[in-house]
C-alpha positions in Angstrom: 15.6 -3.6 -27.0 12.0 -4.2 -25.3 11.8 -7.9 -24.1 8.7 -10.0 -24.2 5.5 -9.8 -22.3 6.5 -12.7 -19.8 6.1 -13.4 -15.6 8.0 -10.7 -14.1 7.1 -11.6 -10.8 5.8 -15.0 -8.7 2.9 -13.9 -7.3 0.6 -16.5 -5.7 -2.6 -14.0 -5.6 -3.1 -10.7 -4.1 -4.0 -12.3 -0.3 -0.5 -14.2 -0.5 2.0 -11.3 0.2 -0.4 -10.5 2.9 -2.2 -7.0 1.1 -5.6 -8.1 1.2 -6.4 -7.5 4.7 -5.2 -4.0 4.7 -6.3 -3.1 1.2 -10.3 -4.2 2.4 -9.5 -2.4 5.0 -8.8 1.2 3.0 -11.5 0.0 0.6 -14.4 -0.1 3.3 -13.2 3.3 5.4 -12.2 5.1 1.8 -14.0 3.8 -1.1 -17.1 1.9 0.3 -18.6 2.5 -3.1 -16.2 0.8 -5.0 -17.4 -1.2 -7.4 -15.1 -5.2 -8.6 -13.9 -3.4 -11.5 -12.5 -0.4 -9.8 -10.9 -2.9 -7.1 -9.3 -4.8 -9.9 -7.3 -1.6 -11.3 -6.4 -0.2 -7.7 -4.6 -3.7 -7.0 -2.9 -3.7 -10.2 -2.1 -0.5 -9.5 -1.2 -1.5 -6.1 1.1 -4.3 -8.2 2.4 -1.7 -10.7 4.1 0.4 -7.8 5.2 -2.5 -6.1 7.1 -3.6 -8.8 8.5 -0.2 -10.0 9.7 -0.4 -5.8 11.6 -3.4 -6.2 13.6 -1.7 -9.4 14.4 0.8 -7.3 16.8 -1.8 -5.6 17.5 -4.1 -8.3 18.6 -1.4 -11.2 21.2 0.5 -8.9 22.5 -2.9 -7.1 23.3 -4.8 -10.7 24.1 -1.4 -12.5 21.5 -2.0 -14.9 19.0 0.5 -16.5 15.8 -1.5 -16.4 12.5 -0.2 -17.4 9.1 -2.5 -16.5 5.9 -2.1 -17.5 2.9 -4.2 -15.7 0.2 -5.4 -17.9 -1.8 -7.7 -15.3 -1.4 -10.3 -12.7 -2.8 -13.4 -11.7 -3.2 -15.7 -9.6 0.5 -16.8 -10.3 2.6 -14.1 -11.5 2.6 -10.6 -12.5 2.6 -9.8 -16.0 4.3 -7.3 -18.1 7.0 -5.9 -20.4 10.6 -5.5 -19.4 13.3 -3.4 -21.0 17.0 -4.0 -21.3 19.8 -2.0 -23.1 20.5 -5.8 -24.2 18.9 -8.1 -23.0 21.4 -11.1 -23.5 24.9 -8.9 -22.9 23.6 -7.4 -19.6 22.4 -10.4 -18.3 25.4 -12.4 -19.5 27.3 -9.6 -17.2 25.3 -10.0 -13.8 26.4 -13.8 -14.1 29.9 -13.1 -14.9 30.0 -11.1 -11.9 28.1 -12.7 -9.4 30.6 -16.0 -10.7 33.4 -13.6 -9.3 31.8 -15.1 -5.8 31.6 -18.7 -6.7 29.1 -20.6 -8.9 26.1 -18.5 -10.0 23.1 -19.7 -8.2 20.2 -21.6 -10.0 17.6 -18.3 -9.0 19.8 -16.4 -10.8 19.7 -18.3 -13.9 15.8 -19.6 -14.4 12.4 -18.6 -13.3 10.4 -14.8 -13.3 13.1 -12.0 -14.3 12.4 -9.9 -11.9 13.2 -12.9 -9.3 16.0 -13.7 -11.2 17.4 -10.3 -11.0 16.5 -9.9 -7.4 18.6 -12.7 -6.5 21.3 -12.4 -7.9 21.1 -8.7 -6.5 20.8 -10.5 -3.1 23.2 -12.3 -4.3 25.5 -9.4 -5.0 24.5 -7.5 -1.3 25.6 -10.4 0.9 27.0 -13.2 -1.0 27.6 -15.1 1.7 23.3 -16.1 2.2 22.9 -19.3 1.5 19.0 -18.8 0.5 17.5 -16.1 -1.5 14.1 -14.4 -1.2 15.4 -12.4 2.1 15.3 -9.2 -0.2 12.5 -9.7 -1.3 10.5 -10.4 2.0 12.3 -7.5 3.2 10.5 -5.1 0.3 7.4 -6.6 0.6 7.5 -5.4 4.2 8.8 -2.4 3.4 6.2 -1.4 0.7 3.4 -3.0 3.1 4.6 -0.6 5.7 5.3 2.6 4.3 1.3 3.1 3.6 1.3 2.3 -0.3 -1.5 0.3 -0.2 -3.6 2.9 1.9 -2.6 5.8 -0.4 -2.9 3.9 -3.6 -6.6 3.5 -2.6 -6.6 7.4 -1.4 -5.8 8.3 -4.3 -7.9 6.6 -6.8 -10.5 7.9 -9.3 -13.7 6.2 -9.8 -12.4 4.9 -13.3 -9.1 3.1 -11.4 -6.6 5.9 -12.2 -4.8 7.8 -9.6 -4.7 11.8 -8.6 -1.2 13.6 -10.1 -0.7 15.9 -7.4 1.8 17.2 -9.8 -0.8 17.6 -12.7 -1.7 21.4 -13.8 -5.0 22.6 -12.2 -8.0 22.7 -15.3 -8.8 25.9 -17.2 -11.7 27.3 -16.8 -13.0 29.2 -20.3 -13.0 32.3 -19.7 
């Protein structure tokens, strides 16, 4: 079942999870050229992997099979399409387990799904924190860190898209 396009994500701007710095930075010393609209579709970029990151902890933790798709971000939220099996039954089971703990938290329950789903897989990781968004600090940090902002810019095309290093090499006519 494909869910709606909805907020996936908060996201208060690009600058606010601390990326612009070091994305100007790998835009001056790797793409000084650049022009606004090649910018705009390496951040999103930047945004798409960051979000398919976060899955990468969320699917296995709630034993989901999630798939996202970004569309575009703002200065409030990141956009896109999420997929469930179904939607309402495997939601309806991360709250009946995380209620195995206790009452299910209100992040759990309203707001962004891909907050909701990261707390409650917070929640599921150490149910004993009494405040969520230590998970998700934690992959934003991780993500800054590993050099995906640096390589997203490496790697992009003049028309925003990235280098496959997997892609076949062209033919040449022979």
């Amino acid at each position: 079942m494909k869910g709606p396009t909805e907020a996936l994500m908060r996201f208060q701007g690009f600058a606010a999870w601390k990326w612009e710095d070091e994305f100007r930075a790998a835009i001056s010393s790797q793409r000084p050229d650049a022009d606004d609209a090649m910018v705009e579709r390496m951040k999103l970029s930047i945004v798409d992997d960051f979000v398919e990151f976060v899955m990468e902890v969320v699917s296995p933790e709630l034993g989901l099979s999630i798939l996202v798709d970004v569309e575009g971000f703002g200065d409030k939220s990141v956009v896109g399409t999420i997929d469930f099996e179904d939607r309402k039954e495997d939601l309806a089971d991360v709250e009946r387990r995380i209620a195995e703990w206790g009452p299910v938290p209100r992040a759990c329950k309203s707001g962004p799904i891909l907050d909701r789903l990261l707390a409650c897989a917070e929640f599921m990781m150490a149910p004993d924190r009494l405040e969520f968004g230590e998970l998700k600090r934690e992959c934003i940090a991780r993500f800054r860190n590993d050099g995906s902002l640096k390589l997203a810019v490496q790697s992009a095309e003049p028309d925003g898209s990235r280098s496959d290093p997997f892609a076949p090499a062209p033919r040449r006519p022979v």
